[in-house]
N, C-alpha and C positions, 0 to 999 in steps of 0.2 A: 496526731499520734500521741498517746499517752507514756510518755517515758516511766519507768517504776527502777525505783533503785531499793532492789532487796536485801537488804539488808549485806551479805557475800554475794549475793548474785549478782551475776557483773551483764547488765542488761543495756539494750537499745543503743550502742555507742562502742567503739571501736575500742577494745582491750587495750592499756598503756601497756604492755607484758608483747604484747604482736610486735612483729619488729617491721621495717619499712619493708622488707619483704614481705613478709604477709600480708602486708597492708595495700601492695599493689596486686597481689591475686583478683582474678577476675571472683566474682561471686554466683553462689546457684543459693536460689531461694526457694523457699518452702513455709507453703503458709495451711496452713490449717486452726480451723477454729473448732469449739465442742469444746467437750468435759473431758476428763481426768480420762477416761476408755477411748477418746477418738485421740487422744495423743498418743496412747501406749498402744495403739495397732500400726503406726505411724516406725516404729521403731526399725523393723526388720528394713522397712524402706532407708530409713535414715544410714541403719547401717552399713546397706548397699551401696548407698552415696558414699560414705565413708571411705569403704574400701576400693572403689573407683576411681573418685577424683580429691582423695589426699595426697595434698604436695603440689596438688597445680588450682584447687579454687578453694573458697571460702564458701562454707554453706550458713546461711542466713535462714534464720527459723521463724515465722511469722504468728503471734497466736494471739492470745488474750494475756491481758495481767494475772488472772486467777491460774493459768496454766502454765506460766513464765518458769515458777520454781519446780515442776514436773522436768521440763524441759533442760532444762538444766545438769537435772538428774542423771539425764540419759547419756549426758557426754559424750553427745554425736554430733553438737552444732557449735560453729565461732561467734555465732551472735544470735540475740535474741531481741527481735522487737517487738511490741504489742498495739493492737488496733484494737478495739474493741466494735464490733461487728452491727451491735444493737441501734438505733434510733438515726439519725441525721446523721454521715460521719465522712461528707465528702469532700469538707476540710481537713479533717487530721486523717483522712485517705491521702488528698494531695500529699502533704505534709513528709508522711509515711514516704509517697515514691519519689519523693525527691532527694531524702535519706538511700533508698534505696540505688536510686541513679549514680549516687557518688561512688557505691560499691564495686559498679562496670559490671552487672549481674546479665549474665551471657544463657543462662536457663531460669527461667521460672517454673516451680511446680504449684501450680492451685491444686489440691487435695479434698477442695468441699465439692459434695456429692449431692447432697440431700438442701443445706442450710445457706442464706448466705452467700449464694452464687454469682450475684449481679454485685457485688463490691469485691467480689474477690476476683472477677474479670477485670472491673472497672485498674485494679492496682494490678495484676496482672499487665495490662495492658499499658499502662502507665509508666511501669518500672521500668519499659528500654531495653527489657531483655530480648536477645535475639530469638531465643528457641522457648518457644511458650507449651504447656502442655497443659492439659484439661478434661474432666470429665464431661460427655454427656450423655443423659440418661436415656428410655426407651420414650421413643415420639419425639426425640429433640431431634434436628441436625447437629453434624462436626460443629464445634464453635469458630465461629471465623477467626486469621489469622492464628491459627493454633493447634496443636499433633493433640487430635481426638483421641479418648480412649473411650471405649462404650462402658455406660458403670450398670453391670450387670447386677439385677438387685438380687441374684441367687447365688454370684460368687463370695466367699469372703472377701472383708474389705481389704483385709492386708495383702491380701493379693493380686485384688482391683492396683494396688498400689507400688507392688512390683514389678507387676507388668511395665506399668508408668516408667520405670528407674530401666526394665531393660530394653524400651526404647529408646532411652539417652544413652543404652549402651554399660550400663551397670547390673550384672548378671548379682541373685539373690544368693544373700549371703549362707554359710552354713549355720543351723540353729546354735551348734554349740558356742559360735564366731560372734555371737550378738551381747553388746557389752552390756552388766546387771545393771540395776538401777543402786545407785548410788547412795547408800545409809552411813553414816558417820557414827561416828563414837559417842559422839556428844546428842547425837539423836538415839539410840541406844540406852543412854543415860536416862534421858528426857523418857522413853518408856518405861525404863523402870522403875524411875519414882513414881509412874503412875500408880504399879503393883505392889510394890515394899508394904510390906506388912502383911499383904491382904494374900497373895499367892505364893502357896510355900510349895520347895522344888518338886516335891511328887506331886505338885496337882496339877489336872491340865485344864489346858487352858483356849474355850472356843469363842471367838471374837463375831459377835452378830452386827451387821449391818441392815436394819429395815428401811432405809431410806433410798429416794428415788431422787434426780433432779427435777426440780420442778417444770421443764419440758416435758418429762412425761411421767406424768404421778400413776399411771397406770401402769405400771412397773412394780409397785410395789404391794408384797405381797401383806393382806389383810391380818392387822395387830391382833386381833384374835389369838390366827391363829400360828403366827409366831410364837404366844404364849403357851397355849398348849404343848407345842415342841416343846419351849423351852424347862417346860414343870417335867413334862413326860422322863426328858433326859437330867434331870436334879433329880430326880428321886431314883430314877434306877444310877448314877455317877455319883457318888458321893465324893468323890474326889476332883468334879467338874466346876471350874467357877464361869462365869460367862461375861463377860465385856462388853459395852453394848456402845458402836461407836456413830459419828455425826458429825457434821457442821456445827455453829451455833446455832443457827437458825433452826436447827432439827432438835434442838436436845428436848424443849416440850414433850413435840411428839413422840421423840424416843423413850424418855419419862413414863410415857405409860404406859410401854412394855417393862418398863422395870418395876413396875407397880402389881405386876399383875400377879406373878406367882408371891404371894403375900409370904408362905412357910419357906422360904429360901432367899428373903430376901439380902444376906449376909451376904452371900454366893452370885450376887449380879451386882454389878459394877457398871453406871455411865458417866461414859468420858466424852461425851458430844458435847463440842465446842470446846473440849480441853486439849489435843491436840496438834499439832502442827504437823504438815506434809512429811518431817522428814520423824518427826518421834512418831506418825501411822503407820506410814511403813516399817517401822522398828519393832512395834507392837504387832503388826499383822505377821513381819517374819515367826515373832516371838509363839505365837498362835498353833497350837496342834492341829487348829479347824478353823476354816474359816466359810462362814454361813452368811451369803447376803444376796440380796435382788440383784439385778441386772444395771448396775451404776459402778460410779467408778473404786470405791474400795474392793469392787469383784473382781477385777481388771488388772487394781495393784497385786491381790493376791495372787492368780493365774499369774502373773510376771513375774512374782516372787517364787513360784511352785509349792506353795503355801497349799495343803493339801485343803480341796475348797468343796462347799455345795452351793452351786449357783440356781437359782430360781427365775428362769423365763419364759414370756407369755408374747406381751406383744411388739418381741423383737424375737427373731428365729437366732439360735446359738449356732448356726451354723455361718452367721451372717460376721459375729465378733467372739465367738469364748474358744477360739484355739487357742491363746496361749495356756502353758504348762502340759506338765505330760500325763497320759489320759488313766492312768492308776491313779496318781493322785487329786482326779475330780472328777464329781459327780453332778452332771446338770439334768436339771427337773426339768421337763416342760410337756405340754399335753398339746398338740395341735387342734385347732378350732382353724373352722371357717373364715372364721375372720383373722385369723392370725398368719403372718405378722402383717399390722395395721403402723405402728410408729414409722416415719416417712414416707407412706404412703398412700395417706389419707390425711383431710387435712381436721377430722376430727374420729376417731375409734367409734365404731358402728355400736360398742355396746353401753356409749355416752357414758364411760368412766367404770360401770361394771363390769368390769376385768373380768370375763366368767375365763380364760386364758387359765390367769393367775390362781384364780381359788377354786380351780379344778386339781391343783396339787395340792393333796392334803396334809395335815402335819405327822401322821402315819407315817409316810412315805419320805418326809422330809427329817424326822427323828429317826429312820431305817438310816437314813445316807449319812448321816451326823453318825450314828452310832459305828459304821463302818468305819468312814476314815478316823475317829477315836480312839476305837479299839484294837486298830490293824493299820498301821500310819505302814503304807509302801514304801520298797526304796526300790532303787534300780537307773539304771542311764537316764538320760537325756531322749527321746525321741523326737526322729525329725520330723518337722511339723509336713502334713501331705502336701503337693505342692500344685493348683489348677493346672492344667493344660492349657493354652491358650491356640488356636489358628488362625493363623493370618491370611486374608485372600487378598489375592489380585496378583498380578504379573511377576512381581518379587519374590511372592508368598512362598517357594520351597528356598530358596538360597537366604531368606531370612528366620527359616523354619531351623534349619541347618546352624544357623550363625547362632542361634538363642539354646539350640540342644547343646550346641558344643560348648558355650557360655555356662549352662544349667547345669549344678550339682546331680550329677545321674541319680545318689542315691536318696533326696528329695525331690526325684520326678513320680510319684507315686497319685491315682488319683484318689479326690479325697468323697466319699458317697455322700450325694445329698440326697435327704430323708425327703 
């Protein structure tokens, strides 16, 4: 196991601040691995635990390093440890569950669906928890020793993941009841020294993301014709600047979108690789629009209600873009045959040419930019629709019963899949 001490992030290791009572709480853990969006669908779960079983367990958050200060954020978990998933790791696996054993961890939840499933059993399985729970998918069996949930690939995942929580008996919280993601002042700050000088208070201000994780580069939509959007909307906005954001590893490529509308270039700005988790989020709130592919600054937006245009191809938006509320955002996507291919193949039928992706044109993607621009929404909170689920077998009505009476009635709504 890779311990990480971030900086304030108070990781892998038992808070001095927990008092010897907390510290004898039994623990419920939760591991989930993925990017910056499989953690933020993870939340509504989180919060459910939350409101459950606070005051009698400790919930233990299991992810990667690169996701540890997301997690954080969310101020739903007492500990956070990191595995990293990739190459050989069935030493600092051990390692991991014998940390974990000291906890007296009485639920495990494993949350990988797609990735990564035979090490997240193996620590699963390791950890000594009594009550294990698990996905598995279409053509697998139950997983042995463990409360199967079937991971349906047409439901939402956040939901696949609730269900989970109201088998342990944690009914889903209400949308308004789910705690915001965490910006500080000093990350606030950190954004707007990116801006000072450059955006003055009438301009607005839309933050583009073209980047994709490198899992699946076929996500992102073709730099073309990002640029075209972006020239189309400079010349009719004269009061638009545009922000162009990234990793470091991305800023190159992002570079040459900022290259491309040459007469405006005063009015685009990259800040890929400049940065930090908590000053992106501070700059995406700060944002009247936010324009990017199917990756995780899309995810934070939607979480923030960041009025958003999200661009999806070979992931369906029905599978991860419900967060935020449906005035303010607008998701592009054109179904093809072969769509959605990401987890479900183990290489995309059209070897990298996204015809998905560059079937939205930037016509249509400058139409949805100009909208929430020009007419930013306001209005309540909406609650997110909520699956239905049926349970068979012998139990099936007196447990149908127990989860209605548990379930917020006015989030029992079904939600249409296209």
């Amino acid at each position: 196991m890779q311990a990480t001490d971030l900086q304030s992030l108070r990781l892998c290791s038992v808070q001095e601040s927990l008092t010897v009572e907390r510290d004898a709480l039994p623990s419920i853990c939760v591991l989930k691995w993925g990017g910056l969006g499989s953690v933020l669908t993870t939340r509504p779960f989180l919060q459910a635990l939350r409101d459950r079983f606070a005051g009698s367990h400790r919930i233990i958050y299991i992810t990667t390093a690169s996701n540890a200060p997301l997690v954080e954020r969310l101020g739903l978990v007492d500990q956070i440890f990191t595995l990293e998933p990739r190459g050989f790791r069935i030493i600092p696996a051990l390692r991991l569950t014998c940390r974990l054993r000291q906890t007296q961890p009485s639920i495990f939840f494993d949350l990988q669906i797609h990735t990564h499933r035979r090490l997240a059993r193996i620590v699963a399985r390791l950890s000594g928890a009594s009550h294990r729970f698990g996905f598995f998918r279409p053509r697998e069996s139950i997983p042995p020793h463990c409360h199967g949930i079937y991971a349906n690939p047409f439901a939402p995942v956040d939901q696949l993941y609730l269900e989970m929580a109201r088998l342990a008996g944690a009914p889903p919280p209400r949308p308004k009841h789910i705690r915001p993601l965490a910006i500080s002042l000093g990350d606030e700050e950190k954004a707007r020294a990116l801006l000072h000088g450059w955006l003055a208070p009438q301009e607005r201000l839309l933050v583009v993301n073209p980047n994709a994780s490198a899992t699946a580069l076929v996500r992102r939509w073709p730099i073309p014709r990002y640029a075209a959007t972006l020239a189309a909307l400079l010349r009719e906005m004269p009061r638009l600047k545009i922000v162009l954001i990234g990793s470091d590893r991305e800023r190159a490529y992002v570079e040459t979108l900022c290259a491309m509308p040459p007469s405006e270039k005063t009015r685009v700005k990259n800040v890929a690789g400049l940065t930090s988790l908590g000053s992106l989020l501070a700059l995406i709130a700060r944002a009247d629009c936010v324009l990017s592919n199917d990756s995780g600054p899309l995810h934070l937006a939607l979480a923030l209600d960041v009025p958003t245009v999200g661009l999806f191809g070979p992931v369906h938006p029905d599978h991860n873009a419900r967060l935020g509320r449906p005035e303010r955002k607008i998701i592009l996507y054109h179904p093809v045959l072969c769509s959605p291919c990401v987890h479900h193949v183990a290489k995309p039928p059209c070897g990298g040419n996204n015809h998905c992706m560059r079937m939205i044109s930037p016509e249509e993607v400058a139409d949805a930019c100009r909208v929430l621009l020009s007419n930013p929404p306001h209005g309540s909170r909406d609650a997110l629709p909520e699956w239905r689920f049926t349970r068979y077998g012998p139990d099936a009505d007196a447990l149908r019963d127990t989860a209605d009476r548990q379930a917020d009635p006015a989030s029992s709504r079904a939600i249409r899949v296209a």
